[in-house]
VOPAGU-2260 file (C-alpha; in pm, 1 decimal, decimal comma):
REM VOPAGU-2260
SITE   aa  ch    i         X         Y         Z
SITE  UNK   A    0    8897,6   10273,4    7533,5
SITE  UNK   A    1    9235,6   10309,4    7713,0
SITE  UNK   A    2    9318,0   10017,5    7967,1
SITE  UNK   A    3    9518,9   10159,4    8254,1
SITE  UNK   A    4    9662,1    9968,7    8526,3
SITE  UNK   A    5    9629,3   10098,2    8954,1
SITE  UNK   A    6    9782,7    9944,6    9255,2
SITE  UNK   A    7    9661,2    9970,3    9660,0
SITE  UNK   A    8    9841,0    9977,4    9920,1
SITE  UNK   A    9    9913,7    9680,9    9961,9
SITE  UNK   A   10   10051,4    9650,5    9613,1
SITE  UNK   A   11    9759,2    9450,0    9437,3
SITE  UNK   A   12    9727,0    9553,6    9087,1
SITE  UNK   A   13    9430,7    9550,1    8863,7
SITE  UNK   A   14    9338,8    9667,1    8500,3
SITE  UNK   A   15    9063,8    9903,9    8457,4
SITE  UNK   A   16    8952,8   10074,7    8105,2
SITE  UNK   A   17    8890,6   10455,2    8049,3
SITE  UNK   A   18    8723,5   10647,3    7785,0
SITE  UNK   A   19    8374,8   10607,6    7595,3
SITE  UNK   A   20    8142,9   10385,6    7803,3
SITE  UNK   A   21    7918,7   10166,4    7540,8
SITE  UNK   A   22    7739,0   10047,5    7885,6
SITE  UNK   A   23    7636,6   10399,8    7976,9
SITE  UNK   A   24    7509,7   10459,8    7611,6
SITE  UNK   A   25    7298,4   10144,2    7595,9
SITE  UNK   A   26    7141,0   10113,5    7945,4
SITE  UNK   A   27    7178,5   10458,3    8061,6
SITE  UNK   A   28    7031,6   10512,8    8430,7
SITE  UNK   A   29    7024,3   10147,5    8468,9
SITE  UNK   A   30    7406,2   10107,2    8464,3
SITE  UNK   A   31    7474,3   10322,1    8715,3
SITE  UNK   A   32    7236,9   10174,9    8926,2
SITE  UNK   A   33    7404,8    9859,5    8808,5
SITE  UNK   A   34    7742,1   10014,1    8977,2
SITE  UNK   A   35    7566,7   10073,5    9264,3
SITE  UNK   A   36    7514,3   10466,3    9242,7
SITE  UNK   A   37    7237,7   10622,3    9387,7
SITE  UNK   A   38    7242,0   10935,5    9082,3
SITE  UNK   A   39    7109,8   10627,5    8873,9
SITE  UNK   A   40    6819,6   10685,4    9073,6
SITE  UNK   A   41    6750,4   11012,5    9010,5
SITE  UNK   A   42    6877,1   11037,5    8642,6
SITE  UNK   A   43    6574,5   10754,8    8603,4
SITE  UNK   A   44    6325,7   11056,0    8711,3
SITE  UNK   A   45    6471,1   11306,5    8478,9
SITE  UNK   A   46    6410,2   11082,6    8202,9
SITE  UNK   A   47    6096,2   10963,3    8311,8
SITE  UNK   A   48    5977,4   11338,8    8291,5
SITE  UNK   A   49    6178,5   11425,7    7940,4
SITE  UNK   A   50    6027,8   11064,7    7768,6
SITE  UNK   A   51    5680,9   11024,0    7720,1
SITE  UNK   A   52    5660,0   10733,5    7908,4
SITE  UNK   A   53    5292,4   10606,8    8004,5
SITE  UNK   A   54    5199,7   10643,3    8379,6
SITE  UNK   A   55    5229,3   10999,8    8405,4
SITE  UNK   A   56    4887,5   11109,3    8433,3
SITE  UNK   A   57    4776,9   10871,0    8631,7
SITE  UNK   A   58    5056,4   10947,7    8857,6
SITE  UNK   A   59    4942,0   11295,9    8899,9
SITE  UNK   A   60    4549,1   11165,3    8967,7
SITE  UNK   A   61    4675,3   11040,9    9253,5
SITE  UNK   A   62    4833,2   11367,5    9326,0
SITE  UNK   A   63    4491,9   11569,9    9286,7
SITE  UNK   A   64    4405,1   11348,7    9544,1
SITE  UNK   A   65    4651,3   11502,2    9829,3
SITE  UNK   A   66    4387,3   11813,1    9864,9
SITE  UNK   A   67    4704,5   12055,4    9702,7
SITE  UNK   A   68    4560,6   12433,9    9608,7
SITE  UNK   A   69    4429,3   12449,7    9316,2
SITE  UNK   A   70    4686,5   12658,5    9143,0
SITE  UNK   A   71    4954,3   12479,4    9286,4
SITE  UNK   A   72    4849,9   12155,0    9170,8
SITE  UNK   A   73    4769,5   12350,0    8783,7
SITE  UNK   A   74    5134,3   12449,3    8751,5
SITE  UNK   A   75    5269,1   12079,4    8876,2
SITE  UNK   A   76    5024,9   11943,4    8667,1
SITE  UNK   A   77    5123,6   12153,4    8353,3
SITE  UNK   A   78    5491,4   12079,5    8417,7
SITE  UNK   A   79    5492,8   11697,8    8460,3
SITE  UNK   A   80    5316,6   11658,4    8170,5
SITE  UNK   A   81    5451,2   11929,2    7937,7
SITE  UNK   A   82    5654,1   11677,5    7744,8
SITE  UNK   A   83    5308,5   11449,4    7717,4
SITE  UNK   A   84    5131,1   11739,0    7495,4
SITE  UNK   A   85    5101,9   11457,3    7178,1
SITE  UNK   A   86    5330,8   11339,5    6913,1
SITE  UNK   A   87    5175,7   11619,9    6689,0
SITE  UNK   A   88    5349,0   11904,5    6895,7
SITE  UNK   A   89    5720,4   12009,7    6942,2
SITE  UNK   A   90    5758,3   11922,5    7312,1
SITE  UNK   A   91    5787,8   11549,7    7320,2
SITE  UNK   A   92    6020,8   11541,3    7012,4
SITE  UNK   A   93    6258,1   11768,8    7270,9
SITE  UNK   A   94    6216,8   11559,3    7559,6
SITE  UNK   A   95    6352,9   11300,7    7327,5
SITE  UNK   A   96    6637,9   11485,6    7175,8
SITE  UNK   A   97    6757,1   11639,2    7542,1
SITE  UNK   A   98    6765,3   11244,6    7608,5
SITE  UNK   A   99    6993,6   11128,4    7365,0
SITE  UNK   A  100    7213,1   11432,5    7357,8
SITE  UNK   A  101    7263,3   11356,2    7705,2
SITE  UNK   A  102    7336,3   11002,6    7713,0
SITE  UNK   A  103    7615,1   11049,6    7433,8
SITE  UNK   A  104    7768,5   11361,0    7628,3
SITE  UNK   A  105    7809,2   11128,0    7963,2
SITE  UNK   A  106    7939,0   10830,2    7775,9
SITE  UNK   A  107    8244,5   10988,4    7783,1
SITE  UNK   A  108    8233,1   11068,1    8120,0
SITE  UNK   A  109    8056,2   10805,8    8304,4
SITE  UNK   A  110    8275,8   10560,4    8352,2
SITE  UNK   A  111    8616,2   10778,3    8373,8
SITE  UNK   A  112    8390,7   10972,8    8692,2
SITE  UNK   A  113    8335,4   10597,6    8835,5
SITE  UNK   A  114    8657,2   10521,1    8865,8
SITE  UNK   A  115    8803,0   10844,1    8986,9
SITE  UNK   A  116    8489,4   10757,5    9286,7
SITE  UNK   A  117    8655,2   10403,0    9347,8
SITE  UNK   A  118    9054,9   10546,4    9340,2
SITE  UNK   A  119    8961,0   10781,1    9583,1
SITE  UNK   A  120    8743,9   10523,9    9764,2
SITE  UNK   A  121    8982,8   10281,1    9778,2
SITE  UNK   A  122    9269,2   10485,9    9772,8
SITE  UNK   A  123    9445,3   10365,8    9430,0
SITE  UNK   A  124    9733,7   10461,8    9238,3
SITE  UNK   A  125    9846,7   10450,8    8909,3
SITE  UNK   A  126   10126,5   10236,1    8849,4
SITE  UNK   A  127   10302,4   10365,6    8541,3
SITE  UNK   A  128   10343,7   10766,8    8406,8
SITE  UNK   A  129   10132,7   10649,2    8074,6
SITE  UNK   A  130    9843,7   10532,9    8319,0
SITE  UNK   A  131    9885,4   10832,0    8527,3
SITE  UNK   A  132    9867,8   11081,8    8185,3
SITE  UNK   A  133    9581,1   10835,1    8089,8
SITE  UNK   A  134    9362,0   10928,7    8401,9
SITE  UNK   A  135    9427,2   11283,3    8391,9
SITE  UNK   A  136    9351,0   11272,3    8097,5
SITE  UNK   A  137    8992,5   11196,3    8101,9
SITE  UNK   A  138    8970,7   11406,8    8465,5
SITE  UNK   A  139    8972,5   11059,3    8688,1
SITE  UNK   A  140    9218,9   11202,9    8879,4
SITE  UNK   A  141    9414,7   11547,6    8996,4
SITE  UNK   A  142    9710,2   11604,9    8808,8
SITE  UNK   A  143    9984,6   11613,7    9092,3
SITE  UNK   A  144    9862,4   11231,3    9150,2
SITE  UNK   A  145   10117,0   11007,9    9299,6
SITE  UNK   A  146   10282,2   10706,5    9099,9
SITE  UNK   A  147   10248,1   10363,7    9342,3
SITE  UNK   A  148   10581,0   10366,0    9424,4
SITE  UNK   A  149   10560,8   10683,7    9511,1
SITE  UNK   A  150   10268,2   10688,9    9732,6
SITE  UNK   A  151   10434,8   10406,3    9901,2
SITE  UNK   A  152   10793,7   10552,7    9991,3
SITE  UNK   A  153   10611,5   10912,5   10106,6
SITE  UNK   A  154   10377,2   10701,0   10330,6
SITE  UNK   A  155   10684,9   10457,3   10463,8
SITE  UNK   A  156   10886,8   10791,8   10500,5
SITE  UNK   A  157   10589,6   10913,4   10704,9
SITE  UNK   A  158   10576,2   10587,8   10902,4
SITE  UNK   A  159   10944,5   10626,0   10976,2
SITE  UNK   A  160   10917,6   10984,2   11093,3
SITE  UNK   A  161   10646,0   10932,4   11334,2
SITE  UNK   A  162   10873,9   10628,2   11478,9
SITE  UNK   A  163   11145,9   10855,6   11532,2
SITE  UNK   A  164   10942,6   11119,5   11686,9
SITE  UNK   A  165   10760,9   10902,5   11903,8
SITE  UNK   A  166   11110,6   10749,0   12027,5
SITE  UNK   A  167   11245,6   11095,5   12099,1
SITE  UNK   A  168   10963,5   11133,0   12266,8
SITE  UNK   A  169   10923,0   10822,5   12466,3
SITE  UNK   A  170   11311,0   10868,3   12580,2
SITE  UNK   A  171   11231,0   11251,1   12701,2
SITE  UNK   A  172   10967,6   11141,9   12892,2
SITE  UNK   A  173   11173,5   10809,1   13022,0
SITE  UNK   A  174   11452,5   11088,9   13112,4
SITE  UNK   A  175   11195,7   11354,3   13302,9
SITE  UNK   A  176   11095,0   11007,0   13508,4
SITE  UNK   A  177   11395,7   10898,2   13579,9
SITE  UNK   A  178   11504,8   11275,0   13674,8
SITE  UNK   A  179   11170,4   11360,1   13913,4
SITE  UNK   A  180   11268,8   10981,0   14076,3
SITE  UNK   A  181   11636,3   11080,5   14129,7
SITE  UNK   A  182   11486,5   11401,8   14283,4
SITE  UNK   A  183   11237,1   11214,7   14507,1
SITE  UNK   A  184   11478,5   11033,1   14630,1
SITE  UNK   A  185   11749,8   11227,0   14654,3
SITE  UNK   A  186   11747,2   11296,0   14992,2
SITE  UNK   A  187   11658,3   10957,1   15127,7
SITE  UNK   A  188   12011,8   10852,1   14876,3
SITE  UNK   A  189   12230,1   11201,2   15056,4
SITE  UNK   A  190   12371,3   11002,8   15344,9
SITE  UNK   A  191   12290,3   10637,6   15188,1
SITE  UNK   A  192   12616,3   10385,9   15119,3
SITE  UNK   A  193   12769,8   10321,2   14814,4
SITE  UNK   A  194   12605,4    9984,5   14794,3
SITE  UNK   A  195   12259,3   10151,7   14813,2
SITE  UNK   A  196   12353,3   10446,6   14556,7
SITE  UNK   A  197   12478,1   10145,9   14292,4
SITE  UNK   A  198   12133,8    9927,7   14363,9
SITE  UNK   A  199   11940,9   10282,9   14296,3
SITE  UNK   A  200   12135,5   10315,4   13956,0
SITE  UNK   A  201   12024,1    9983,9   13872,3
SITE  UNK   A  202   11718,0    9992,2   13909,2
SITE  UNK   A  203   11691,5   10329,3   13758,3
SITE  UNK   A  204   11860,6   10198,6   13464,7
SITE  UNK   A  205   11609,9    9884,8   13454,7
SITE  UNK   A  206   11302,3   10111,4   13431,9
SITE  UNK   A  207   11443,7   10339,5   13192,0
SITE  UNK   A  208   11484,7   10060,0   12960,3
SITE  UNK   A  209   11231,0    9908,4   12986,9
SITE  UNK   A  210   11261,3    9587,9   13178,7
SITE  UNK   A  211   11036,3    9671,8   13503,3
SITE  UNK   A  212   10759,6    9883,9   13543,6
SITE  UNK   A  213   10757,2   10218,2   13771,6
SITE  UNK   A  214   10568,3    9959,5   14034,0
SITE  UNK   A  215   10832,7    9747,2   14049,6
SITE  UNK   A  216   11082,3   10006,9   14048,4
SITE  UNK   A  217   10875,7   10155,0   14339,8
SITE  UNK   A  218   10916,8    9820,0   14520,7
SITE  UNK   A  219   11283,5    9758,1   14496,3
SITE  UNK   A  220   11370,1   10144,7   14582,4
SITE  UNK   A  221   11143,7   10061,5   14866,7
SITE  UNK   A  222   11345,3    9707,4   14999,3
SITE  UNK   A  223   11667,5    9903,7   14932,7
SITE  UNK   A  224   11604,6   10188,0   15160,7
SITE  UNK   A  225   11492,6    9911,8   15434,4
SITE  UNK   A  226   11817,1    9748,3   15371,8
SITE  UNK   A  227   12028,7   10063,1   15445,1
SITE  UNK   A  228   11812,3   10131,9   15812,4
């Protein structure tokens, strides 16, 4: 087994090993449902019905008993137990064999496909270019993956861009404000003094950066307008 090394985002690293999984190979479904994967499940069924295992008969006893049509219940019958047919036939030796050539084939795989499920869960990276060839390698992930420090300077360039757009944007609309207030106003300001134009500017300027709030600005346009009567 290869030992690669994968960072998060917020630049914790940890070790994790690819390659042949010995676990897989010994315990079979049970380690995956040791890791928490439902297909554990459901790979324990398959091999229930390949292996010869005792309870299979009386399993489908208490099948006969759901009132199933006759032929129905014949051709389940005769394919739950087709690999139960004795040690003196060919069937159960195949059940057997299908078993182990299995569980050799997917301790290859097995692990490498749990950790590709936990990068992508947890949205990993490899650290290094020899990690990154590593986990291609055994198909844990795409092959355009992203180094760390990569993934990190395309999402902080991403980051940056939406804070630039979202000023822009923030100062158009502060501008298109400003401009429909001017407008609003612009008649009460036609025949207003000096003194009154300058306060309007002001406080035109204070809402546009920031400092009062289109209430307040509301409130002092209103006291200067009383001043000028």
């Amino acid at each position: 087994m290869v030992k690669v090394f994968l960072a998060d985002k917020a630049g914790n690293r940890l070790s994790k090993r690819v390659g042949f999984s010995w676990g897989f190979l010994t315990l079979g479904p049970i380690w995956l449902l040791a890791q928490l994967r439902w297909e554990g499940l459901l790979l324990f069924c398959f091999y229930c019905w390949l292996i010869p295992f005792p309870g299979m008969g009386r399993f489908m006893s208490w099948v006969k008993t759901w009132n199933l049509n006759e032929g129905f219940y014949n051709g389940l019958y005769s394919f739950a137990m087709y690999f139960r047919s004795g040690f003196n036939t060919f069937p159960p030796y195949l059940g057997i064999a299908l078993v182990l050539a299995f569980q050799i084939a997917f301790a290859f795989r097995c692990d490498n496909w749990l950790l590709g499920k936990k990068i992508k869960r947890k949205g990993l990276s490899p650290v290094t270019e020899d990690d990154a060839r590593a986990l291609i390698y055994v198909h844990a992930v795409k092959p355009d993956v992203l180094l760390a420090k990569e993934k990190f300077e395309k999402e902080h360039l991403h980051e940056q861009a939406e804070k630039i757009w979202e000023d822009k944007n923030l100062s158009y609309t502060t501008m298109l404000s400003r401009q429909e207030m001017e407008l609003s106003n612009g008649s009460s300001l036609n025949g207003a003094t000096s003194e009154q134009q300058a306060r309007h500017a002001s406080n035109a300027d204070l809402l546009a950066r920031g400092i009062i709030s289109k209430e307040q600005y509301e409130i002092l346009e209103k006291r200067n307008q009383e001043k000028g009567r």
